[in-house]
C-alpha atoms as one frame of an Amber mdcrd trajectory, in Angstrom:
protein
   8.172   1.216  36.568   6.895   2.975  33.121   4.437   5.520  33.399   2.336
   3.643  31.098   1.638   0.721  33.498   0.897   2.934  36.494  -2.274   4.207
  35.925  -3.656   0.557  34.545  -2.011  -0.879  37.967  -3.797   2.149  39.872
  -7.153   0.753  38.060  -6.349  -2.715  39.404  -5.651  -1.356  43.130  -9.157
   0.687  43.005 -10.969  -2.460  41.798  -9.497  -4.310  44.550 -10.355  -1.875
  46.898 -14.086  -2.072  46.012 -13.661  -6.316  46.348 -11.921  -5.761  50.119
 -15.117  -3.360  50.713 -17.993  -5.558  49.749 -16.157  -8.746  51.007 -15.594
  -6.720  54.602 -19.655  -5.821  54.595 -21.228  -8.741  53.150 -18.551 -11.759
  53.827 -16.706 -13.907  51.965 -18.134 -16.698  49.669 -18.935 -20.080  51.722
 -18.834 -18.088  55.291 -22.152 -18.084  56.672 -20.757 -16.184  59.627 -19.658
 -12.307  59.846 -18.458 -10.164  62.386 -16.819  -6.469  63.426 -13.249  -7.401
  62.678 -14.060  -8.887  59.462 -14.827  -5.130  58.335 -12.410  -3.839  60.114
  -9.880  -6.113  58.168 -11.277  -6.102  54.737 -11.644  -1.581  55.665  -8.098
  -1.264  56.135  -7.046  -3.670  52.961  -9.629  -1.204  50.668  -7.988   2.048
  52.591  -4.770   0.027  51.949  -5.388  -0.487  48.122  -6.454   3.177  47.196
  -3.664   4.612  48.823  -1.801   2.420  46.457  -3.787   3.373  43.329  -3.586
   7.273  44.118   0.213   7.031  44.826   0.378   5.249  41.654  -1.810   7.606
  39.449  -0.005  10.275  41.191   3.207   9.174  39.789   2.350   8.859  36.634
   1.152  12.746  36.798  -1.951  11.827  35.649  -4.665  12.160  38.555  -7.457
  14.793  38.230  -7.896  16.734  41.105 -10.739  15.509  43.178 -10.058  11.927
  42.686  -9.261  11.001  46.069 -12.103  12.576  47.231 -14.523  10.810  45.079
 -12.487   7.758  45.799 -13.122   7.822  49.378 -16.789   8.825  49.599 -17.804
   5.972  47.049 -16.035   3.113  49.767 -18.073   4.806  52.506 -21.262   4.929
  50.876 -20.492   1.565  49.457 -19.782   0.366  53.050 -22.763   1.796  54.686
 -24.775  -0.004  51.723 -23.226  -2.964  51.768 -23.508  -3.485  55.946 -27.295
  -2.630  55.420 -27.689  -5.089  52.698 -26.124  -7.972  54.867 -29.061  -8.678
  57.690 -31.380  -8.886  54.658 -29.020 -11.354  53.250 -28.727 -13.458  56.106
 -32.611 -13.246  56.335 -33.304 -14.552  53.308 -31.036 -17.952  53.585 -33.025
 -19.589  55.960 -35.742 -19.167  53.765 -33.585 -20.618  50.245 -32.811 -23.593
  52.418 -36.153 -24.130  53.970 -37.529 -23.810  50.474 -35.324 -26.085  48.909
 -36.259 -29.135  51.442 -40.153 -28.155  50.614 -39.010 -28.895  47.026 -37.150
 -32.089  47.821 -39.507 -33.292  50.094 -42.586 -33.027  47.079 -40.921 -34.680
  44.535 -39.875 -37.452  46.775 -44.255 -37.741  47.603 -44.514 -37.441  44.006
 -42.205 -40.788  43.133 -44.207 -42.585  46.463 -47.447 -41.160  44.306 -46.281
 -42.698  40.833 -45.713 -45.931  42.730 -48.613 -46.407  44.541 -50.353 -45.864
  41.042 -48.530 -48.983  39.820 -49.575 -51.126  42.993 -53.191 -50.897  43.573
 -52.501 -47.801  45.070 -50.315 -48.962  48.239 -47.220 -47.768  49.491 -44.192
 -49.590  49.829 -42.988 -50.647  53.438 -41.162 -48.321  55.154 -38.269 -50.424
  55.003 -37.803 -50.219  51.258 -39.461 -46.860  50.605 -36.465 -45.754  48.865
 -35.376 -48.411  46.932 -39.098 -49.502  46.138 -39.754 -45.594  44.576 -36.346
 -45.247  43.486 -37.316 -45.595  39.628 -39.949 -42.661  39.842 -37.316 -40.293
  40.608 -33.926 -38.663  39.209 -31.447 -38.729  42.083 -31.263 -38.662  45.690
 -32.115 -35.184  47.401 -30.074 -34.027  49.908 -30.803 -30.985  52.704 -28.632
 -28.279  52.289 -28.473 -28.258  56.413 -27.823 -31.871  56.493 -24.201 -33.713
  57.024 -25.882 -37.198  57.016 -25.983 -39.251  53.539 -29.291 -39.703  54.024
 -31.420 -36.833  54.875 -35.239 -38.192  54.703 -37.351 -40.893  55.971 -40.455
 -42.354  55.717 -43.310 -42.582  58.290 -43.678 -46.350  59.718 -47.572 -45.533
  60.405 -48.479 -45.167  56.676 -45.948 -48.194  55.978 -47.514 -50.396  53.484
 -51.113 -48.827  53.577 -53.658 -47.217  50.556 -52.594 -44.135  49.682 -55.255
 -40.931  49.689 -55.265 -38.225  47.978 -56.640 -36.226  50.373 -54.878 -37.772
  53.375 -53.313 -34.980  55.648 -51.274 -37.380  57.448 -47.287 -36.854  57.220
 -45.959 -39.365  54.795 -42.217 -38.000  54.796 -39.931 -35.704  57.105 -36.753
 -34.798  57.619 -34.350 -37.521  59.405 -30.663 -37.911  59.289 -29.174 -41.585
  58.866 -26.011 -43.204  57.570 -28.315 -46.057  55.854 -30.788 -46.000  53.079
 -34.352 -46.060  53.505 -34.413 -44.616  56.426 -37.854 -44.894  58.652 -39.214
 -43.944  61.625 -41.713 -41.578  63.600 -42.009 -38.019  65.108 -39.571 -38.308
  67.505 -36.883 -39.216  64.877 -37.277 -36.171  62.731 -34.490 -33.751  62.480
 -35.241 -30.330  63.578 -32.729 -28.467  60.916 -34.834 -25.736  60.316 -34.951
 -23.322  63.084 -35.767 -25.809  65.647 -38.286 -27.320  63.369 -38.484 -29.526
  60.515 -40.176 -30.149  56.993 -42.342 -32.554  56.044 -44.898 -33.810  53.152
 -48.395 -35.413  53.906 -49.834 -38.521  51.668 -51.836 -35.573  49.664 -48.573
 -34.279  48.293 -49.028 -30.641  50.059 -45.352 -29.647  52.824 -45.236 -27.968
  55.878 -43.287 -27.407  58.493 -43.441 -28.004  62.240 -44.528 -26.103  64.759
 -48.440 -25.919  64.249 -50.234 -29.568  64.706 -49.331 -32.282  62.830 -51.119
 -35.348  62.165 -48.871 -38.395  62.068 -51.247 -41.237  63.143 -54.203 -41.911
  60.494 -57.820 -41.168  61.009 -59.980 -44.320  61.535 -61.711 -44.551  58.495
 -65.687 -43.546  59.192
């Protein structure tokens, strides 16, 4: 091999060697799970790849002293970084995905909203919630914990009734079902989150389980 293409290649083998570090701390892309040997694995491929690079610049007569040195301290520190960074990480996903069915879940009350504007402010029967509102929205919405086509359903004990705007009671939640329009009560809510699942009320506002929440109406006073 020319001289000339040693040190680029030795460049190449250092940058992978920072890749194999931060994909041995943090994980690979689409793997929610990490463990010991996957830093092990992805430590020895980094070790692996400088080696390379240093033999390479070192053939090429062209690598300063100190090199390896500096080589090595910057994968441990960017190791220890890296591992420290990762339970913050992991932390903070359960939070995206929990925030991404609050957002789901209030434009779907929005669309019931624009609806029940249009007819004499009623809902639509449970039955047909989805289809009924399906011209108020942009899309379906879909859980990013969910495997089910249809990830949300509709409360049958506001089915049909006058919508409030300051009704607390639970109007949507999350549900898994292979059919549209899916509909239903507490006990066929889908605890994704945690154990727990979202929700929106007839006001618009989300929550989450856990605390009490008010499926059944008020009697009117």
């Amino acid at each position: 091999m020319k001289p000339a293409w040693r040190r680029p290649l030795a460049s190449l083998a250092y940058l992978g060697s920072i890749l194999a570090a931060l994909a041995s701390a943090c994980g690979f892309p689409g793997k929610s799970t990490w463990n010991p040997s996957l830093l092990f694995g992805g430590g020895i491929a980094a070790i692996a790849l400088v080696a390379i690079g240093y033999s390479l610049e070192k053939s090429a007569n062209a690598i300063p002293r100190g090199r390896l040195f500096s080589i090595a301290a910057l994968f441990f520190f960017m190791l220890i970084g890296a591992a420290t960074l990762r339970p913050i990480y992991d932390g903070a996903r359960p939070i995206a995905k929990t925030t991404a069915c609050y957002s789901n879940l209030k434009q779907l009350a929005t669309s019931l909203q624009l609806y029940a504007l249009d007819e004499s402010a009623h809902l639509p029967p449970a039955a047909q919630w989805q289809t009924a509102s399906e011209s108020y929205r942009r899309g379906e919405f879909k859980c990013p914990l969910a495997t089910s086509p249809y990830n949300y359903g509709f409360s049958d004990a506001v089915s049909g009734m006058s919508l409030d705007s300051d009704d607390q009671t639970v109007m949507l939640f999350e549900m898994d079902s292979q059919i549209p329009n899916p509909h239903g009560l507490e006990q066929n809510a889908a605890a994704r989150h945690d154990g727990r699942y979202t929700f929106a009320r007839l006001d618009g506002t989300v929550g989450k389980s856990g605390g009490q929440v008010q499926w059944l109406r008020e009697p009117q006073k």
